[in-house]
C-alpha positions as CSV (number, residue, x, y, z in Angstrom):
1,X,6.7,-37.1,13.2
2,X,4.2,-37.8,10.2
3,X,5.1,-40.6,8.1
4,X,7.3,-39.1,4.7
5,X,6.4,-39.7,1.1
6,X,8.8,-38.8,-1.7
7,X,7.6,-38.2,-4.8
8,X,9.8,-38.8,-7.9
9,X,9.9,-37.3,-11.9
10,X,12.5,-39.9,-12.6
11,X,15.1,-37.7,-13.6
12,X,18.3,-38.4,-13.1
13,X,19.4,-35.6,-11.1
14,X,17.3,-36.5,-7.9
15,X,19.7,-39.1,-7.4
16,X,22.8,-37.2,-8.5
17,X,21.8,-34.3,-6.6
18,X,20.0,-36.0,-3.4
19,X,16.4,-34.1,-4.0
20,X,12.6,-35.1,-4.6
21,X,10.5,-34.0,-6.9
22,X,8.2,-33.5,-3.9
23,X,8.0,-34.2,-0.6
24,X,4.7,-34.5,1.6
25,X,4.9,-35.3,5.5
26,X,1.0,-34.9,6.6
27,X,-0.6,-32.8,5.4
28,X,2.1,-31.0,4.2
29,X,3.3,-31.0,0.2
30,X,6.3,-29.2,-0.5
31,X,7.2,-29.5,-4.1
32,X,10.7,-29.1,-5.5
33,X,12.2,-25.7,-7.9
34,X,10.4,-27.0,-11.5
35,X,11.8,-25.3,-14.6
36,X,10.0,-25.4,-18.3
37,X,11.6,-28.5,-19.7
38,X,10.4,-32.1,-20.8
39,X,11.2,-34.9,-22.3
40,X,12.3,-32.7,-25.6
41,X,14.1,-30.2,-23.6
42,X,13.5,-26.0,-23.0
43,X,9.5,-25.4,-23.5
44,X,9.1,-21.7,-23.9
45,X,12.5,-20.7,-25.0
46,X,12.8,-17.1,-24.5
47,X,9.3,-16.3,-23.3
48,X,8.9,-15.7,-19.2
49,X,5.1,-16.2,-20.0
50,X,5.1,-19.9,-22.1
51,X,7.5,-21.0,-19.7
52,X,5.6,-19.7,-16.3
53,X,2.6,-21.8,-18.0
54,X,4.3,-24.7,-18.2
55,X,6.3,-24.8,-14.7
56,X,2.8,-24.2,-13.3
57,X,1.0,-26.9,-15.0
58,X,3.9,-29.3,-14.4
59,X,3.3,-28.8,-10.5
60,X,-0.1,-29.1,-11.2
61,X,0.9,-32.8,-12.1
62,X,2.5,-34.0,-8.9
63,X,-0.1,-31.9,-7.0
64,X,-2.7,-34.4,-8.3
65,X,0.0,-37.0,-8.2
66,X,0.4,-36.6,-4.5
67,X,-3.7,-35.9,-4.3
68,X,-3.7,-32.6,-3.8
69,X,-5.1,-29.3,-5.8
70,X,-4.0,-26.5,-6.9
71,X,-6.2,-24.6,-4.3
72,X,-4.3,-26.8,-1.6
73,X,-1.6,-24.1,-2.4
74,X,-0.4,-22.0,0.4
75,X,2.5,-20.4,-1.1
76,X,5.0,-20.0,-4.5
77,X,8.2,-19.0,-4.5
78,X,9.3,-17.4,-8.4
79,X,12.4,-17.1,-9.3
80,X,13.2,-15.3,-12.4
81,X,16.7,-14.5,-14.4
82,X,14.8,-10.9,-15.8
83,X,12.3,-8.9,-13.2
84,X,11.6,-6.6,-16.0
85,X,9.5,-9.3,-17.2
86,X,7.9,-9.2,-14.3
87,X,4.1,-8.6,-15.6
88,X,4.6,-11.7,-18.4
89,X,5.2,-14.0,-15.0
90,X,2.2,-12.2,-12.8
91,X,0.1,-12.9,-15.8
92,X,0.5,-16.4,-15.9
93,X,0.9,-17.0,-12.2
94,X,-2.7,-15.2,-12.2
95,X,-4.4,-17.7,-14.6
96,X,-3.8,-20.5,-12.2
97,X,-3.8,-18.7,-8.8
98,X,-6.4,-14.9,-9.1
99,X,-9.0,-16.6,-6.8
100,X,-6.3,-19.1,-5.0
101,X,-3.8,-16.0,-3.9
102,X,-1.7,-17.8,-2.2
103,X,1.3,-15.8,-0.7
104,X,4.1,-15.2,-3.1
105,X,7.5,-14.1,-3.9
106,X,9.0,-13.1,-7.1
107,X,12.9,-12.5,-7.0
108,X,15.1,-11.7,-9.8
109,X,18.1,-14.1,-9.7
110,X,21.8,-13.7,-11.9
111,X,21.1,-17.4,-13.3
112,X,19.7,-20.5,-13.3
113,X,21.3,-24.0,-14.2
114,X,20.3,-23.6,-17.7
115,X,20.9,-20.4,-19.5
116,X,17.3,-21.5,-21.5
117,X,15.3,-21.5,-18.1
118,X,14.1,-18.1,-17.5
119,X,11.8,-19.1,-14.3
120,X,11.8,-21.5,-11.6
121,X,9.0,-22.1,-9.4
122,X,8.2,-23.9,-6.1
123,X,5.1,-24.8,-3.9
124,X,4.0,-25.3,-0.6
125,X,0.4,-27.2,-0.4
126,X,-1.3,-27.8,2.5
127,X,-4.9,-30.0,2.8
């Protein structure tokens, strides 16, 4: 087995929980469900769009973090609390990914931990 690197945001639910913000064994990245919140808290409250912008620019972080690009990106998984707002999510999704098109899923879910997170999105990367 390739040798395991953990990649950490500091928060203090990785240890609580028992997660990574990422995880890459070889050539592999796999980067954790990432919601639109900082240091401040919700970014994008009530808006699929703002939030989709940030969640995607906040992988983009421990993609280059870890070394990786965004067009190392094999697959996202979106998981969103409204699929009505369905078009607001593609749109953003597209800015960062219309030439990448990495395979995708977009599923409508009853909640997320917050009731101020609207969208949750993970990666797979692969160099």
């Amino acid at each position: 087995m390739s040798e395991r690197k953990n990649f950490s945001s500091g928060a203090k639910w990785e240890d609580i929980v028992g997660y990574s913000r990422a995880v890459q064994i070889g050539n592999q990245l796999e980067v954790s469900g990432t919601v639109a919140v900082d240091e401040k808290g919700v970014v994008g409250k009530d808006d699929f769009y703002v939030q989709t912008r940030f969640i995607i620019e906040k992988i983009k972080k421990v993609l280059d973090q870890a070394g990786y690009k965004l067009e190392h990106v094999i697959r996202t998984r979106i998981f969103v609390t409204d699929i009505s707002q369905w078009e607001e999510v593609g749109k953003a999704h597209g800015e960062f990914f219309k030439n990448i098109k990495p395979s995708t899923s977009m599923i409508e879910i009853s909640a997320l931990i917050d009731p101020d997170y609207l969208v949750e999105i993970e990666v797979t990367a692969i160099k």
